[in-house]
C-alpha positions in Angstrom: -72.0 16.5 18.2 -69.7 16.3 21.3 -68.9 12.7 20.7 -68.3 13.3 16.9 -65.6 16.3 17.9 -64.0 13.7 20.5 -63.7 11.0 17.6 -62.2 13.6 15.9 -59.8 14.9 18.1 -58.9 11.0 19.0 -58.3 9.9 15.8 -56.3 13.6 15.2 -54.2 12.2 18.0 -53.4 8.6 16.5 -52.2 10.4 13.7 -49.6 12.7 15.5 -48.3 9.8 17.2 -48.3 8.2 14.3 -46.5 10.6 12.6 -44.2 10.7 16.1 -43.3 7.2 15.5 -42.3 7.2 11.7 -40.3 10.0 12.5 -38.4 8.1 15.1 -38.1 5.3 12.4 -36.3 7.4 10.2 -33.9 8.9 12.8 -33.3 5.2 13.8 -32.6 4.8 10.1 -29.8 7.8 10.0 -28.9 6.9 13.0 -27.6 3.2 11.3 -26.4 4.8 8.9 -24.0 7.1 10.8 -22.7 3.9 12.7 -22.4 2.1 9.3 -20.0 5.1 8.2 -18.0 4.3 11.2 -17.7 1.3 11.2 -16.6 1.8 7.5 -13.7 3.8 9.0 -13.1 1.6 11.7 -12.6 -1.1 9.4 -10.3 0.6 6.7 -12.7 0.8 3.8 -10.2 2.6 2.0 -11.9 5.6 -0.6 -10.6 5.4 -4.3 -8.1 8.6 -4.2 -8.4 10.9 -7.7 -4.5 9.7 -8.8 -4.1 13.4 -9.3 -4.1 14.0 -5.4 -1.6 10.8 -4.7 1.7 11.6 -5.6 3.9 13.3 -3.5 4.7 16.8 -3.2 7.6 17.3 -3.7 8.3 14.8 -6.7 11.2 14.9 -8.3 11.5 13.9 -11.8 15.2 13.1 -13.7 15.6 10.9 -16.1 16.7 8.2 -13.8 13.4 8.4 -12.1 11.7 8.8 -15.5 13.1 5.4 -16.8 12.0 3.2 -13.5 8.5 4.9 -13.8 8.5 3.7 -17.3 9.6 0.1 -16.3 6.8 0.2 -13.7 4.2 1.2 -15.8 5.1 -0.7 -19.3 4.8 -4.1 -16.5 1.3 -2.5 -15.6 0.4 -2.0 -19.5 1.2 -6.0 -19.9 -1.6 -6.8 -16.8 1.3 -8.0 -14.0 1.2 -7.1 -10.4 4.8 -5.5 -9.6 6.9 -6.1 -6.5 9.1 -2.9 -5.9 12.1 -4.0 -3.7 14.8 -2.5 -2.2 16.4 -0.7 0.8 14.7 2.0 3.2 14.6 5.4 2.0 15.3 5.1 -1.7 11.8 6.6 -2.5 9.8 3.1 -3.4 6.8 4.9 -2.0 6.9 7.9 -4.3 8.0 6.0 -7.1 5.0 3.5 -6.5 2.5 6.3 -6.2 3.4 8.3 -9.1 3.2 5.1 -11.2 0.0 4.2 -10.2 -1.3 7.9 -11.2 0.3 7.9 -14.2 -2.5 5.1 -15.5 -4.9 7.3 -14.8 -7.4 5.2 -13.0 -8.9 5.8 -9.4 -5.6 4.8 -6.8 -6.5 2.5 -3.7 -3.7 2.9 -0.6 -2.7 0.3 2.0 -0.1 0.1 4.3 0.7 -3.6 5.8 2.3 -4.8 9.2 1.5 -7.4 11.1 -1.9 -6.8 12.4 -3.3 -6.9 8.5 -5.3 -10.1 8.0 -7.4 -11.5 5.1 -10.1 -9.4 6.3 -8.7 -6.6 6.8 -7.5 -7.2 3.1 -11.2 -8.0 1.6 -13.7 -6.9 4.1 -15.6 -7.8 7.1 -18.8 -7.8 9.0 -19.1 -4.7 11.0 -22.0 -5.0 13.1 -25.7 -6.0 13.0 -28.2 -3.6 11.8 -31.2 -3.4 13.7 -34.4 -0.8 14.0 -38.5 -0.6 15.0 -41.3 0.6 13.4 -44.9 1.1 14.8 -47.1 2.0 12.5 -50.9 3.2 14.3 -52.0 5.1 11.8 -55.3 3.4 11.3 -57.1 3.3 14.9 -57.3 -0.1 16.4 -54.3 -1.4 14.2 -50.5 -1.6 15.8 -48.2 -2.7 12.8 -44.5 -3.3 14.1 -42.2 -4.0 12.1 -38.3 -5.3 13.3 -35.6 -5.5 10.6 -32.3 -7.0 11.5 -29.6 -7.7 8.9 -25.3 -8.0 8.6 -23.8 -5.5 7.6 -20.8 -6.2 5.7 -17.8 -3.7 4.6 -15.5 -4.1 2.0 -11.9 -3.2 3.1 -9.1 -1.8 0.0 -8.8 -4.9 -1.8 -12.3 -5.5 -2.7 -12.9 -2.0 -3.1 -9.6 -1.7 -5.4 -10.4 -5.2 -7.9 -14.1 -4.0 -8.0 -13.5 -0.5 -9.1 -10.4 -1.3 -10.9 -8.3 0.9 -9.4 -4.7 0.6 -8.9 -4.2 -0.7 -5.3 -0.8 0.7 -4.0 0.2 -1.8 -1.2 3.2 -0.3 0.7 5.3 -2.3 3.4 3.8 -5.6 1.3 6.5 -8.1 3.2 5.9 -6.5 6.8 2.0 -8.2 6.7 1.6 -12.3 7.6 1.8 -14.2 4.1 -1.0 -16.3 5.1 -3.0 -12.9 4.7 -2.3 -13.0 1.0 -3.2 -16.2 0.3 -6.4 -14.3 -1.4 -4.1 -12.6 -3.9 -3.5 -16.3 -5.6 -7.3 -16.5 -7.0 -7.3 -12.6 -8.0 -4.1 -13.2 -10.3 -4.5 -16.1 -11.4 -8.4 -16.7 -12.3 -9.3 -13.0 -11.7 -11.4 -13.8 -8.7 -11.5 -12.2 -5.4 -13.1 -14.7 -2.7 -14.0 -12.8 0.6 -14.5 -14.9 3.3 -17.3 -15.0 5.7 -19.8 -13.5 2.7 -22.4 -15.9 1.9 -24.1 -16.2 -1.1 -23.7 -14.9 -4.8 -21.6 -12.3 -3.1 -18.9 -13.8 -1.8 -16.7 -13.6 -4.4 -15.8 -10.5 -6.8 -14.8 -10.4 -10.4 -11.7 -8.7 -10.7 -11.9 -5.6 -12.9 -10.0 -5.5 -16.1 -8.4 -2.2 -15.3 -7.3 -3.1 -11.8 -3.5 -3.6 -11.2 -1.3 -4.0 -8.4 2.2 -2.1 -7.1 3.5 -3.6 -4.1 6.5 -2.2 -2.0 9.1 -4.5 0.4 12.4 -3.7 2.3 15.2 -5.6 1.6 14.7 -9.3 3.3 17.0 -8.8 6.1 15.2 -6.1 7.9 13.3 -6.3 10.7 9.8 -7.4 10.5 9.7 -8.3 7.4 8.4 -11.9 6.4 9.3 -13.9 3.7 6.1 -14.5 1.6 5.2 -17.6 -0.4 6.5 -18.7 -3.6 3.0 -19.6 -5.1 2.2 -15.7 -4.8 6.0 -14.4 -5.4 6.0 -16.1 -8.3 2.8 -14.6 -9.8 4.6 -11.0 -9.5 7.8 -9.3 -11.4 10.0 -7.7 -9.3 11.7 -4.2 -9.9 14.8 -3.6 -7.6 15.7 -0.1 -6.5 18.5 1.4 -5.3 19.7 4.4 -3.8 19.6 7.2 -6.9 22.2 8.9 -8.5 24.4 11.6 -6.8 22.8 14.2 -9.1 19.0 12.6 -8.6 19.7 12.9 -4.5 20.7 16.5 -5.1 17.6 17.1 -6.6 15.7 16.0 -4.5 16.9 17.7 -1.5 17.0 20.8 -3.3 13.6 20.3 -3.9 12.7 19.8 -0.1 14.9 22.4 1.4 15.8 25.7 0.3 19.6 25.9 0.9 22.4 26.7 -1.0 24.3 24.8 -4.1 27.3 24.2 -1.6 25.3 23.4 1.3 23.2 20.6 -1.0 26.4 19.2 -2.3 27.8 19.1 1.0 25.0 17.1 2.4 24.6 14.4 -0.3 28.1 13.8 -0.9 28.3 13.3 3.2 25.6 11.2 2.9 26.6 9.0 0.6 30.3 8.6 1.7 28.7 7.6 5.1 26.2 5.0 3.6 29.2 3.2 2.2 30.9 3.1 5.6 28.5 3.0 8.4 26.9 -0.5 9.3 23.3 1.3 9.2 20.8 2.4 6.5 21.9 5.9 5.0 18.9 6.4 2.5 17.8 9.6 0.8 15.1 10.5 3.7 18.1 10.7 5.6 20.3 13.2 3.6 16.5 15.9 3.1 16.5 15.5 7.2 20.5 16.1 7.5 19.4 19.0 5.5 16.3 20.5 7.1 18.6 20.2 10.9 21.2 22.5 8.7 18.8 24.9 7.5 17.8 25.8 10.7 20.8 25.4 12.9 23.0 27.2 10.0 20.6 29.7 8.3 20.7 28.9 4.5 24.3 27.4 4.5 25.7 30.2 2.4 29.0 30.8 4.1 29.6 27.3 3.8 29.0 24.3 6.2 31.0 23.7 9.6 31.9 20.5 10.0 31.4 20.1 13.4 27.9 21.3 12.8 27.3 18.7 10.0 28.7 15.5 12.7 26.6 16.7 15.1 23.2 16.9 12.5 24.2 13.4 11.0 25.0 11.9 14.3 21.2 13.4 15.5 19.7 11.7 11.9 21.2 8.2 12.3 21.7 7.8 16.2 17.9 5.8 16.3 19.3 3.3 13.9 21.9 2.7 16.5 20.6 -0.7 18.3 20.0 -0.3 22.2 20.3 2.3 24.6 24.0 3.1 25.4 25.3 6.3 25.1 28.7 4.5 24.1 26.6 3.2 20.7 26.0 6.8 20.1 29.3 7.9 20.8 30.7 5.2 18.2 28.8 6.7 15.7 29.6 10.0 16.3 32.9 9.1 15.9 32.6 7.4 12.4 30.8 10.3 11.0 33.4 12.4 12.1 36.2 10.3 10.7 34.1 10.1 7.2 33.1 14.3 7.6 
């Protein structure tokens, strides 16, 4: 009788550490799963965004924004990727994201510069996977099992032709061309390759639905690389410019609460000094002249000092000024007083 209770209270045992060890199997299994999720993040697996939640708040809507929407979106209708160009702060961005939710479809975001590769484009490996289990449930018997495997994740691109979403690729010209050499096959023969997947899975076909806005400075500004003609050529362009004098008072209104005077004021400065200065006056610059009045001026309602609204400009536009000397600053003080 003794030895049947120790059998039993042996083999009781086996199965608590049994138990023990497929409970440490499953944490290793969560615990995989939490380093796959950030190595997701690590690696810029970009979410699909509702396009609901991706245009910008404030947006301002005239008919002059109306009609380039329109352009944008009739090129999207008719299945080509379009190339928004045009100088710093005349709202490409905004203009690109409300485009892409006006389709409808799930909105993939990517911003470029120079550190954005092919894989950072289509996906990488992010680390091995690797866990134990020890299975002793039956006495005598020791079952271990290792499992080992890749794990890959896919970055916006892949995400963005599978899903076919609209992938919104701002700063497009300020990432290495040789980057979007994968672009060529998903335009042209509506396949994305990804390399270093092996298999049946390394390549992607390209959703019907998914389309393509991409966004570029002006060639001539800094850090920004001229891309090839094979992939230029598979694009139609859409130039922008700064908006109309009533468009730009709109939108400041809509980002600042000041006065009718104080808005008319601030564009009209702005754009007097964009046709005189020798550096980039774009709309972001007139809503932050703006903001730096509203609080250095209250609401602008007795009308704007002038040597208030140098003094904001000069503090706006005095990091476009190239190097360090105060004597750069000073020259540009100057011009904005001689245009204010």
């Amino acid at each position: 009788m003794a030895d049947d209770t120790s059998r039993e209270r042996k083999v009781r045992g086996r199965k608590i550490r049994s138990g023990r060890k497929r409970k440490e199997g499953r944490k290793a299994k969560k615990e995989l799963a939490r380093k796959a999720s950030q190595a997701r993040e690590r690696n810029g697996d970009s979410p699909l965004e509702d396009p609901e939640e991706v245009v910008p708040e404030p947006f301002v809507e005239t008919d002059a924004v109306a009609s380039l929407r329109s352009r944008i979106t009739g090129w999207l209708e008719a299945d080509q990727p379009v190339h928004l160009i045009g100088p710093t702060g005349s709202g490409k961005t905004a203009l690109a994201l409300s485009a892409a939710a006006e389709r409808g479809r799930p909105v993939v975001w990517l911003n470029g510069d120079d550190a954005v590769d092919t894989a950072a484009l289509v996906g990488d490996h992010a680390g091995g996977e690797r866990y134990k289990e020890n299975d002793q449930f039956v006495g005598g018997v020791s079952k271990k099992t290792e499992i080992v495997r890749e794990r890959w994740v896919d970055n916006p691109l892949s995400v963005a032709v599978r899903e076919g979403a609209t992938l919104v690729y701002n700063e497009f010209s300020r990432s290495d061309p040789a980057a979007h050499n994968v672009l060529l096959s998903v335009f042209e023969e509506g396949v994305l390759e990804r390399p270093g997947k092996r298999g049946e899975d390394r390549t992607i076909e390209v959703h019907p639905e998914f389309r393509a806005i991409v966004t570029s400075n002006d060639v001539e500004y800094a850090g920004v690389h001229d891309q090839q003609d094979a992939l230029l050529d598979r694009f139609v362009g859409v130039r922008l410019d700064y908006y109309d004098a009533e468009t730009e008072r709109e939108i400041v209104r809509a980002h600042v609460d000041l006065s009718d005077e104080a808005v008319d004021t601030i564009v009209d400065t702005t754009r007097a000094l964009r046709d005189e200065l020798d550096v980039v006056v774009g709309t972001r610059a007139a809503i932050t002249a703006a903001k730096g009045l509203a609080v250095f001026d209250g609401q602008g309602d007795e009308g704007v000092d002038d040597d208030l609204l140098v003094e904001v400009f000069t503090d706006v536009l005095a990091p476009k000024v190239a190097g360090e000397d105060a004597a750069d600053v000073e020259a540009l003080r100057s011009s904005i007083a001689g245009v204010c």
